[in-house]
C-alpha positions as CSV (number, residue, x, y, z in Angstrom):
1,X,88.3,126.1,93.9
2,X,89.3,124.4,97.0
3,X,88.2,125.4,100.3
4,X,91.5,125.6,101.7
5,X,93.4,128.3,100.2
6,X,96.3,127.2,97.6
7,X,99.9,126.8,99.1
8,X,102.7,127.7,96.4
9,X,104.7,125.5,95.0
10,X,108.7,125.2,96.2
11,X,110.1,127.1,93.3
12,X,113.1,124.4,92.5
13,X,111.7,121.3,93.1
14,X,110.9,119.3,89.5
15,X,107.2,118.0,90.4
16,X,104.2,118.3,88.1
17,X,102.3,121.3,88.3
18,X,98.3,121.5,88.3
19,X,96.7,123.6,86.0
20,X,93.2,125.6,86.2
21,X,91.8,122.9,84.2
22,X,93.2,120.7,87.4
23,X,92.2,122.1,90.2
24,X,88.7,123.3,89.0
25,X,88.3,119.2,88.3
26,X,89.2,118.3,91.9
27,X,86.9,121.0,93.5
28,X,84.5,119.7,91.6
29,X,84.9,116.1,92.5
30,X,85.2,117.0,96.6
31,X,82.2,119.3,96.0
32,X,80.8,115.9,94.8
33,X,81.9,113.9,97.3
34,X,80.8,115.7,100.2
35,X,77.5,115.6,99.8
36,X,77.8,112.4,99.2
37,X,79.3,111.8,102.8
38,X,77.0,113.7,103.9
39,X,74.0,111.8,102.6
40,X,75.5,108.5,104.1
41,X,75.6,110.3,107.1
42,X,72.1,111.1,107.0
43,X,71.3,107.8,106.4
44,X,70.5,108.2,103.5
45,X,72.9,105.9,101.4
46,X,73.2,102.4,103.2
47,X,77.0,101.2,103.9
48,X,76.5,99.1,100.4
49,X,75.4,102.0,98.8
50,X,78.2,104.4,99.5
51,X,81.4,102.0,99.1
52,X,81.5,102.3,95.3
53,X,81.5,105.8,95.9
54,X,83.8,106.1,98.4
55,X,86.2,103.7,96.9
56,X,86.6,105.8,93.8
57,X,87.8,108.5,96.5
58,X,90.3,106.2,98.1
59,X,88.6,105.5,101.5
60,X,88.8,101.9,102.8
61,X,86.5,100.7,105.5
62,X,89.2,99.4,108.1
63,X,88.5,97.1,111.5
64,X,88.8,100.1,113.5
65,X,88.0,103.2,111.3
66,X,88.0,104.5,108.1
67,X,91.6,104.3,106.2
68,X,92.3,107.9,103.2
69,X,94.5,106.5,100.5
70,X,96.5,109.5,99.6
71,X,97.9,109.3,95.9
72,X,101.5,110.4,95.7
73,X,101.5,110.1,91.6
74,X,105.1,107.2,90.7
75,X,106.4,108.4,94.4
76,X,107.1,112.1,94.1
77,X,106.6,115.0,96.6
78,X,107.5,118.1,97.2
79,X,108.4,119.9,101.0
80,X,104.9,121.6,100.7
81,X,103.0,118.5,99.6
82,X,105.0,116.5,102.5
83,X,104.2,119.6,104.8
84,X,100.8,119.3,104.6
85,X,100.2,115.6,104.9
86,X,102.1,115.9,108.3
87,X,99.4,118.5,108.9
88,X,96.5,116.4,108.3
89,X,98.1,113.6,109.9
90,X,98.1,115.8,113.1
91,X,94.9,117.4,112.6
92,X,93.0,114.8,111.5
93,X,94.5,111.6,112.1
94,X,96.7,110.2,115.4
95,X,99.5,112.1,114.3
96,X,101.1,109.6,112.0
97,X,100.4,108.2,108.4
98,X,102.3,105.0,106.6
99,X,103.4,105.0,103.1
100,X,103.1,102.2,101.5
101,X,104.6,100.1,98.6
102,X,103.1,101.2,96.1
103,X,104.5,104.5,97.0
104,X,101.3,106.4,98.5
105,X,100.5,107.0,102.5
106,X,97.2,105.9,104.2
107,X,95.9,108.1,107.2
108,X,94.5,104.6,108.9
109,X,92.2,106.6,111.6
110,X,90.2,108.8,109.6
111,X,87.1,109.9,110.5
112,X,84.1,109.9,108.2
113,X,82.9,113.6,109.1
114,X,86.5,114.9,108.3
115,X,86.8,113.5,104.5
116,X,86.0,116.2,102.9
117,X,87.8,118.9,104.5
118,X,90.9,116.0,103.9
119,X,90.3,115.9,100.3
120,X,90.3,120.1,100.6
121,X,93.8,120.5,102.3
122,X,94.8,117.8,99.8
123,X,93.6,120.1,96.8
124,X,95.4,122.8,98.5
125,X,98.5,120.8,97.5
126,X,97.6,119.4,94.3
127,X,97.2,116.2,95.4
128,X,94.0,113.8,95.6
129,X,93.2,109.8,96.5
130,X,91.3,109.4,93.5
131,X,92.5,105.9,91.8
132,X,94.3,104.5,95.0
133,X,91.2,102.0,95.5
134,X,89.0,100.3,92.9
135,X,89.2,98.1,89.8
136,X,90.8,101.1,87.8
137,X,94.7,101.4,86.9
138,X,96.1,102.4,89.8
139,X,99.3,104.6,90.7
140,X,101.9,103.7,88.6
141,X,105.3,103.6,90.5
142,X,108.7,104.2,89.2
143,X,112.4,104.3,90.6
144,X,112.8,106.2,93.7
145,X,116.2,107.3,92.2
146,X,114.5,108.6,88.8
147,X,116.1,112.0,87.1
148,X,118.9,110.9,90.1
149,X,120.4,108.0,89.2
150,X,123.4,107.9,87.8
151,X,122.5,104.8,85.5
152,X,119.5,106.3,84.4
153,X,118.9,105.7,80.2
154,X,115.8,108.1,80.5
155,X,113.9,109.8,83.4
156,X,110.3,107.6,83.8
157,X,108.7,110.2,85.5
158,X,108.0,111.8,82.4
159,X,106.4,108.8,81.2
160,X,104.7,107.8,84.6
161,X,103.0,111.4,84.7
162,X,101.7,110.6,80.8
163,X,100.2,107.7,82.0
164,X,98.7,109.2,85.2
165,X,96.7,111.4,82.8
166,X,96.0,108.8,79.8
167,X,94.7,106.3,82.9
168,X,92.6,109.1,85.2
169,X,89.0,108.3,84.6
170,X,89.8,107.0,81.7
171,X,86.3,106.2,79.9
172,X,86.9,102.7,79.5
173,X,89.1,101.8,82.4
174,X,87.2,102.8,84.8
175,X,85.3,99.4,86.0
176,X,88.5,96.4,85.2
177,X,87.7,92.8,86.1
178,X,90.3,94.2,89.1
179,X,92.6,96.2,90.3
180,X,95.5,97.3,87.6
181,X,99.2,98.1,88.5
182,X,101.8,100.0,86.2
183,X,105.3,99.9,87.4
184,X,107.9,101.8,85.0
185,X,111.8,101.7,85.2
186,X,114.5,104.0,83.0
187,X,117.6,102.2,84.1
188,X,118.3,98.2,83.8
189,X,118.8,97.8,87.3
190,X,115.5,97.0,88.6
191,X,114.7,98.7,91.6
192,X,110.6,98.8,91.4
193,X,110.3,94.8,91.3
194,X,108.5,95.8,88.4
195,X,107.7,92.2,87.0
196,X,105.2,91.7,90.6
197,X,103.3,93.9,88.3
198,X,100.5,93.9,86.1
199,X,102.7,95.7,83.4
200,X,106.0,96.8,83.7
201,X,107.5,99.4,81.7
202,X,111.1,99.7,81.0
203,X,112.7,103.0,79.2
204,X,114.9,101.8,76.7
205,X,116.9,103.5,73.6
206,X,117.4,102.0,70.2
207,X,120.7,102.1,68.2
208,X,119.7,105.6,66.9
209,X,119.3,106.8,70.5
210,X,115.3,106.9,69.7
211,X,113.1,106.1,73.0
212,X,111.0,103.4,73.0
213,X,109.7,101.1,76.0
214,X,110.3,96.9,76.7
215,X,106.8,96.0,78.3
216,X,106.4,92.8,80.1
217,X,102.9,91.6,80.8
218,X,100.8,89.4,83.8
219,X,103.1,89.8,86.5
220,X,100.9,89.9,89.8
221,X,101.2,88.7,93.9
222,X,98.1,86.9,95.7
223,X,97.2,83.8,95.9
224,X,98.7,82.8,92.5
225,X,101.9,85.0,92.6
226,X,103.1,85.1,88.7
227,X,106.0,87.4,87.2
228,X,105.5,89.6,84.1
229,X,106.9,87.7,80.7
230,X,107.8,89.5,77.8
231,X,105.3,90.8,75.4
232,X,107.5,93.6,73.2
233,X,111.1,94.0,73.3
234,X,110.8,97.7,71.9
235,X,108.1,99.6,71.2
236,X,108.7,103.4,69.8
237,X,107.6,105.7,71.7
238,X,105.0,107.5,69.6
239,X,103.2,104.1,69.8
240,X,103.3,103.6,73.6
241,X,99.9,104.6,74.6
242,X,98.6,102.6,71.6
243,X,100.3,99.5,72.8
244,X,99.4,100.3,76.5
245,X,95.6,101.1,75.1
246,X,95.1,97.8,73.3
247,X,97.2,95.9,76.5
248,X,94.0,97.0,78.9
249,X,91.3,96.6,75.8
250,X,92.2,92.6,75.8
251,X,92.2,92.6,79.4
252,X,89.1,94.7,80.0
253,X,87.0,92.4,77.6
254,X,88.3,89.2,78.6
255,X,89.2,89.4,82.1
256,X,87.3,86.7,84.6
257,X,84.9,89.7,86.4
258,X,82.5,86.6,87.2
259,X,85.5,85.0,89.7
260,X,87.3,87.5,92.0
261,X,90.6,85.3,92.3
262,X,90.6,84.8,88.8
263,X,90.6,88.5,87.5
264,X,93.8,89.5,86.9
265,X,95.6,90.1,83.8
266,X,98.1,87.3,85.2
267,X,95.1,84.3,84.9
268,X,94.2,85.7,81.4
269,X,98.2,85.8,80.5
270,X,98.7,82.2,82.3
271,X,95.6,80.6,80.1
272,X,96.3,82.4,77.0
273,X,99.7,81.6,77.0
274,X,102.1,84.3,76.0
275,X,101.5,84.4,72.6
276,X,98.1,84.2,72.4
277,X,97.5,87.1,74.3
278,X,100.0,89.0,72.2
279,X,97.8,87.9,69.0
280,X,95.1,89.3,70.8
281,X,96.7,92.7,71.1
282,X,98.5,92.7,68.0
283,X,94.9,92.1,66.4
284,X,93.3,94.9,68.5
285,X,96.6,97.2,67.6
286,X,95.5,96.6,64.0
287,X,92.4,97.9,64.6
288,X,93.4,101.0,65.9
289,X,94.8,103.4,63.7
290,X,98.0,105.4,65.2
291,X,97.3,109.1,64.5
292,X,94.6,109.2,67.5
293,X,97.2,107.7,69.7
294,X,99.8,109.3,68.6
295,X,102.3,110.4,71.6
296,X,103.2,113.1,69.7
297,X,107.0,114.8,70.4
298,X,105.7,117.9,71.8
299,X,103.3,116.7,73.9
300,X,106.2,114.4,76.2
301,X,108.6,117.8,75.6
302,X,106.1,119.6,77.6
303,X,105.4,117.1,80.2
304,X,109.2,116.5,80.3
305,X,110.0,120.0,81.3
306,X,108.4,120.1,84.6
307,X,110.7,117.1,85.6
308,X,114.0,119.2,84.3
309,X,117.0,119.0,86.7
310,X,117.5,121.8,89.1
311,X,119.8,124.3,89.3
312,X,122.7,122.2,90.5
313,X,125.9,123.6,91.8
314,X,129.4,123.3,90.5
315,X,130.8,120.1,92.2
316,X,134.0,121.7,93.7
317,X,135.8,120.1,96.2
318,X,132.1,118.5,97.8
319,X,133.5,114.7,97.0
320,X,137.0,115.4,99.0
321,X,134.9,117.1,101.9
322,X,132.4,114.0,102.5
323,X,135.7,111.6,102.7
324,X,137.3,113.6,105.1
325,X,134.2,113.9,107.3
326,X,133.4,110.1,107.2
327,X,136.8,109.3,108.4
328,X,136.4,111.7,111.3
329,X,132.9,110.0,112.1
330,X,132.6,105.8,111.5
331,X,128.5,106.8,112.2
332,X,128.1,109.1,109.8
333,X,130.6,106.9,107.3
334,X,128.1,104.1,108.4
335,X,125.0,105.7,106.8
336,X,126.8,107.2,104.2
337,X,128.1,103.5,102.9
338,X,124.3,102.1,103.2
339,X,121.6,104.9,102.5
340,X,123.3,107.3,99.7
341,X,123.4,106.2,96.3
342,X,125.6,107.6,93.1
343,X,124.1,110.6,90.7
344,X,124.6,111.3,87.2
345,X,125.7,114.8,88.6
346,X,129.0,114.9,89.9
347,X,129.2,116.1,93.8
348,X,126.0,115.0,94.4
349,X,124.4,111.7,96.1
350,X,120.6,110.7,96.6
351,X,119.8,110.5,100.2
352,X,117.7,107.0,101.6
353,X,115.5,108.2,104.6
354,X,114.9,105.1,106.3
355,X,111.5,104.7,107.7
356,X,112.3,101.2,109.4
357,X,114.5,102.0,112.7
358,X,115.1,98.9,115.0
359,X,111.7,97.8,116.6
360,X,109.9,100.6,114.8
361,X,106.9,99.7,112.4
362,X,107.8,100.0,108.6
363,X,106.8,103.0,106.8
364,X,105.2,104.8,109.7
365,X,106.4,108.8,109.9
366,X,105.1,111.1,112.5
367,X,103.7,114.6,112.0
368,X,106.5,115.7,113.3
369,X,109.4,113.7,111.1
370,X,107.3,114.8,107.8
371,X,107.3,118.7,108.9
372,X,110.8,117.7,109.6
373,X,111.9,116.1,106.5
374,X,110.2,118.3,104.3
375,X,112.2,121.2,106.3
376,X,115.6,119.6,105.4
377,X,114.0,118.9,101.8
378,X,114.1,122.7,101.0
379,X,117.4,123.2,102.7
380,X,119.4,120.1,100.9
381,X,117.1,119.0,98.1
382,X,115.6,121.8,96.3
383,X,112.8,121.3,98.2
384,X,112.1,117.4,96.9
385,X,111.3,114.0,97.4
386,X,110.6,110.5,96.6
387,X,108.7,108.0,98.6
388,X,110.2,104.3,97.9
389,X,108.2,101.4,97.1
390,X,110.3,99.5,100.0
391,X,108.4,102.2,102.3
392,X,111.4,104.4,102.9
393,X,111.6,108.1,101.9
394,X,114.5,109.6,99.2
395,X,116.1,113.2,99.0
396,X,117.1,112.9,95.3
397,X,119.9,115.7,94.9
398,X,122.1,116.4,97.9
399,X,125.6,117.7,97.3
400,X,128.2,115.3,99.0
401,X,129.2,118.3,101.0
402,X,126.0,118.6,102.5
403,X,125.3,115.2,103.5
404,X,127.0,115.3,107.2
405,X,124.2,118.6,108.3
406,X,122.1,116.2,106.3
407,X,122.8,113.3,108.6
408,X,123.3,115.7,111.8
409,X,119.0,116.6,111.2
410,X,118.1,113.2,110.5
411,X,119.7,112.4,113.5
412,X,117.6,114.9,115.3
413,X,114.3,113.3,113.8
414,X,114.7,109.5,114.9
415,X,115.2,109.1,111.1
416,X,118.9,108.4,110.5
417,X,118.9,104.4,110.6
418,X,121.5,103.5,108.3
419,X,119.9,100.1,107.1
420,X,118.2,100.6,103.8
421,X,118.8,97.3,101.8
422,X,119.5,95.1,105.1
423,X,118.2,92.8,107.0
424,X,115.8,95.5,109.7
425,X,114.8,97.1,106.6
426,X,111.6,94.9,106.5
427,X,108.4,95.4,104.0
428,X,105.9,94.9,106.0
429,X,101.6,95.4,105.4
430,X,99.4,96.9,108.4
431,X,98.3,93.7,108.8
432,X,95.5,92.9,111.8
433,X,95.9,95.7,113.4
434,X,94.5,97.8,110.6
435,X,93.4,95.6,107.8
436,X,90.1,93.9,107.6
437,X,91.0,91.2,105.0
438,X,94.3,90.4,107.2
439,X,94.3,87.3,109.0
440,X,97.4,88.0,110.9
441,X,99.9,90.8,112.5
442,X,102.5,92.0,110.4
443,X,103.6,95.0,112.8
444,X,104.8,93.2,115.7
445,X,106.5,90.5,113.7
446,X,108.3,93.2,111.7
447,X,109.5,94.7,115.3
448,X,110.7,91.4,116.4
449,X,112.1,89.9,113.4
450,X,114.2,94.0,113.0
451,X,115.6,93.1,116.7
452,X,116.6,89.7,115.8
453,X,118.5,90.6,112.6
454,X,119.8,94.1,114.5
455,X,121.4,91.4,116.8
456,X,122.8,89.1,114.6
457,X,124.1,92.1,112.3
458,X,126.3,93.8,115.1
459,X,128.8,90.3,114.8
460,X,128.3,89.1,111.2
461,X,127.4,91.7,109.1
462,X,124.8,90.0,107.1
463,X,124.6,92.2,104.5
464,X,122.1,92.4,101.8
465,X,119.3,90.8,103.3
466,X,114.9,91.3,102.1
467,X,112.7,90.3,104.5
468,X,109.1,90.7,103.6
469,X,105.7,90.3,105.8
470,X,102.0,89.9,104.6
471,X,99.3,89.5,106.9
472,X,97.1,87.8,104.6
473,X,97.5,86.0,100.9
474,X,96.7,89.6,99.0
475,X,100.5,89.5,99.2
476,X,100.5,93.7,99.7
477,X,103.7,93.2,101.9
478,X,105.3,91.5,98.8
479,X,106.4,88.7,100.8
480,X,106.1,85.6,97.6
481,X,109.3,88.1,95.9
482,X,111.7,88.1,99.6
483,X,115.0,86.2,100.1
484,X,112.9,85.5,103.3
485,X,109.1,85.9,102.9
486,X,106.4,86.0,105.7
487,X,102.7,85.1,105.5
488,X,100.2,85.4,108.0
489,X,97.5,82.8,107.9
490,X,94.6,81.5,110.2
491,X,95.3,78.5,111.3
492,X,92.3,76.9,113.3
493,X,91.6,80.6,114.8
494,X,95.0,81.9,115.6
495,X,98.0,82.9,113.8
496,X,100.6,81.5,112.3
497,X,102.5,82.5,109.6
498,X,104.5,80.4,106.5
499,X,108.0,81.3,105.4
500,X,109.2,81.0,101.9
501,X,113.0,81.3,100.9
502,X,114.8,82.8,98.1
503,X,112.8,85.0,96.4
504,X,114.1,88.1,94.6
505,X,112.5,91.4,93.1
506,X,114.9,92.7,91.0
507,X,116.8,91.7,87.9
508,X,117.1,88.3,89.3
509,X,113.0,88.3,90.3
510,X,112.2,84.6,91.5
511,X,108.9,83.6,93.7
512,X,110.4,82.1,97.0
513,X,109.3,78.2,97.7
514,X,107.7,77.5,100.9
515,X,109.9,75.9,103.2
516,X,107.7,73.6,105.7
517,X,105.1,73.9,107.9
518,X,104.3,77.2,109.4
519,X,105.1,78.9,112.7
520,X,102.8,80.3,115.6
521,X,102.9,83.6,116.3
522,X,105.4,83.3,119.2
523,X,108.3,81.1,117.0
524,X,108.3,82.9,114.1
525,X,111.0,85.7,114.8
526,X,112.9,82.4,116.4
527,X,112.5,80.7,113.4
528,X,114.1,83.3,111.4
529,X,117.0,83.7,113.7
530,X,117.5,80.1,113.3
531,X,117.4,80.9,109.1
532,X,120.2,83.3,109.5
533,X,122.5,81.5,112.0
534,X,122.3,78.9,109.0
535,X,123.1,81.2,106.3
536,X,126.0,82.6,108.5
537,X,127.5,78.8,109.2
538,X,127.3,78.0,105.0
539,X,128.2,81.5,103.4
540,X,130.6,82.1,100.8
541,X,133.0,85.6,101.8
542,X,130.2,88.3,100.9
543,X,127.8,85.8,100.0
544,X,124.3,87.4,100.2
545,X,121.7,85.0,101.9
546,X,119.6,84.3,98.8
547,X,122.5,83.1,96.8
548,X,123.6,80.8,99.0
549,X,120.1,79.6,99.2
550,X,120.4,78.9,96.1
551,X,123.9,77.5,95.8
552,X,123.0,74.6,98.9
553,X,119.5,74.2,98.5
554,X,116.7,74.2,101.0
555,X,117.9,70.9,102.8
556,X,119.9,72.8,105.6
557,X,117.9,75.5,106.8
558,X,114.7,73.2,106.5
559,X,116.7,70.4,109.2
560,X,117.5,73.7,110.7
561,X,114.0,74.7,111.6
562,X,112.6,71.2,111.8
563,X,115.0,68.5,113.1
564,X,114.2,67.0,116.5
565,X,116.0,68.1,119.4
């Protein structure tokens, strides 16, 4: 068992619990793993040596120190788990961590010494960093709003924790040509950007009411950004694992391991063409009978009981109480009309906790705001949480009622910007302040380009607005799908950074086009400012930037930024 003693549970929130069989696996593994650290640190296993083995235990070797990716399984927490990574992040870290989109957090000063006992108050917790690094199938996300939303067809979460245990350590999965990303959806909207990824998943029901699953294939970011195409439109679900199984068997044989930048599922899909990678498959389905991969009705009954809806209250009079206090507060009304979102359970709302205030660097949370939000967690939420792929943390089940003492501790925190889906709400990577592949700084571009856009909001009101920053072409600021995308590039040894316009991650998912020649580090945030004032001068009444980008063209905004004075 784990070192650090176990931590119960809240009893209300809907999480997956560990088992025995669990937690006896991950002291095993950390058993494993420190002597492994402590051979390296013996000198006994060179650098080159120990990053295979580190990798598969989600630590990065970062410009400045080691980096602990923490796995938070399709984005969901509970107050202890959140609790206890505030803990680590002031015990063990610089009292912060940064979640990130793919909905985990990374500890980016972590000491090599202190893994271990990391990896112990992790355990604690049931939670791990195996899978967040390596050429294995990595988290799978889902909608921050899943088992919330009012929308929803299905809950994914009950899929998304199926897949976490069909993919972890999966015999045959475990060395990919790359890296391999599920996203999975239960509602149409699309929320996840789910076709940036390798697969995505959507929960769908027949005429009968039956579930069964879309699944799109080769969707990826990069250098070669591609979005997922359709491979099945419905696929029941007793044969999901079988379709997902022979999915990863073509790609694991045929996959480009002898060229890094040709590795991906999306290359294979691209060359093959659609359809002859679904021949592929549908040949390997046929060799695969369906009774071993059966996903057998009582098997997703008892996965979809530890995600069953808590013990909500009787809605009473909770909507006329929230009216009556956002007309007595326009602040509170403010954050109500950007970060709350409907439920399918009357006299309740999800909560958006922005992580992106004005000149703040996205997804950072202190020690202190975790311990915090977790607190507010078990008073509001039934003690859970969702962390966002935009980098922004969710409080799934508030009554209406209770959202003004919601707001009021938020307030408190530093955490109630009301800006989730605007313009300062910027996805932005660690860039070159952290990241060794990063050519670039995405952190003090986000700051500036949030003040520019916090400025220009207070007299326009821009509205719906993604901006996106990556510090280098591995795209993990998602800036090739962003109504206004960032890249940092080297340009004869310094920075400067390209913008692309009109991209989209949802159900209207586009790649943005490149708009010119790129900026220095200095003119970017001008150069953006200069975007928006154009957007403001040729808007349609509640026209969102990116469609009227795509009603005039890129014509004005590129005389905009590059016309002579």
């Amino acid at each position: 068992m784990p070192e650090a003693p176990y931590i119960p549970q809240p009893e209300h929130a809907r999480t997956y619990r560990y088992d025995a069989v669990d937690r006896e696996f991950l002291a095993q593994r950390i058993a494993e793993f420190r002597d492994q650290v402590a051979r390296r640190l013996a000198g006994e296993l060179t650098e080159d040596e120990f990053k295979p083995l580190r990798l598969m235990n989600g630590l990065y070797l970062q410009l400045h120190a080691y980096m602990l990716r923490v796995a938070v399984p399709y984005g969901v927490l509970n107050s202890a788990q959140l609790r206890q990574l505030g803990m680590i992040a002031r015990r063990w870290d610089r009292g912060w961590g940064h979640f990130t989109t793919r909905q985990n957090i990374q500890f980016n000063w972590t000491q090599l010494t202190d893994v271990p006992a990391m990896l112990d108050a992790l355990a604690a917790v049931d939670m791990h960093a195996i899978q967040t690094s390596g050429n294995c199938i990595r988290n799978t996300t889902t909608d921050e709003f899943a088992g919330a939303a009012a929308d929803e067809i299905a809950d994914p979460r009950v899929y998304a924790e199926i897949l976490r245990q069909w993919s972890t350590l999966h015999p045959e999965f475990t060395w990919l040509p790359r890296k391999f990303k599920i996203a999975i959806r239960g509602a149409e909207a699309d929320r996840i950007a789910s076709r940036t990824h390798d697969v995505a998943v959507q929960v769908k029901r027949d005429a009968a009411g039956a579930v069964g699953f879309t699944i799109q294939v080769g969707g990826g970011m990069g250098r070669t950004p591609i979005l997922a195409v359709p491979l099945f439109e419905f696929v029941p679900e007793a044969e999901f694992l079988r379709t997902m199984e022979a999915i990863l068997r073509v790609y694991n044989a045929l996959g480009q391991r002898e060229n890094i930048y040709r590795a991906r599922i999306k290359i294979l899909v691209r060359d093959l063409g659609r359809d002859g990678f679904l021949d592929l498959v549908q040949q390997e389905l046929a060799r695969m009978p369906l009774a071993p991969y059966r996903l057998a009705p009582e098997v997703v009954q008892a996965i979809r009981a530890h995600f069953a809806p808590p013990p909500f209250a009787p809605a009473g009079d909770a909507a006329a109480a929230l009216a009556r206090a956002t007309l007595a507060e326009p602040e509170f009304a403010a954050w109500v009309a950007l970060n709350t979102r409907p439920h399918r359970q009357a006299g309740y709302a999800s909560a958006v906790i922005s992580l992106k205030p004005v000149g703040g660097i996205p997804g950072d949370a202190t020690a202190a705001q975790m311990e915090a939000v977790a607190d507010l967690a078990e008073r509001f939420a039934f003690g859970e949480l969702r962390v966002s792929h935009t980098q922004n943390l969710v409080l799934p089940h508030v009554r209406q009622d209770e959202l003004y003492a919601l707001w009021q501790g938020l307030l408190a925190a530093g955490l109630a910007t009301a800006n989730f889906g605007q313009g300062s709400d910027i996805i932005a990577c660690p860039g070159l302040d952290y990241c060794a592949l990063a050519n670039a700084r995405s952190i003090p571009i986000s700051q500036q380009i949030s003040r520019v856009v916090d400025a220009l909001d207070r007299t326009h009101v821009l509205g719906e607005l993604q901006i996106k920053i990556s510090g280098c072409i591995n795209a993990c600021g998602h800036h090739h799908v962003a109504h206004i995308g960032i890249l940092g590039v080297d340009k004869h040894g310094a920075e400067a950074y390209q913008i692309t316009l009109g991209g989209a991650p949802g159900n209207d998912a586009a790649i943005g086009e490149l708009i010119g020649p790129s900026f220095s580090y200095e003119a970017v945030a001008g150069a953006v400012e200069k975007i928006l004032l154009t957007h403001i001068g040729l808007r349609a009444p509640g026209e969102r930037f990116v469609d009227t980008y795509r009603r005039v063209g890129q014509a004005p905004f590129k005389e905009a930024l590059y016309a002579r004075a």
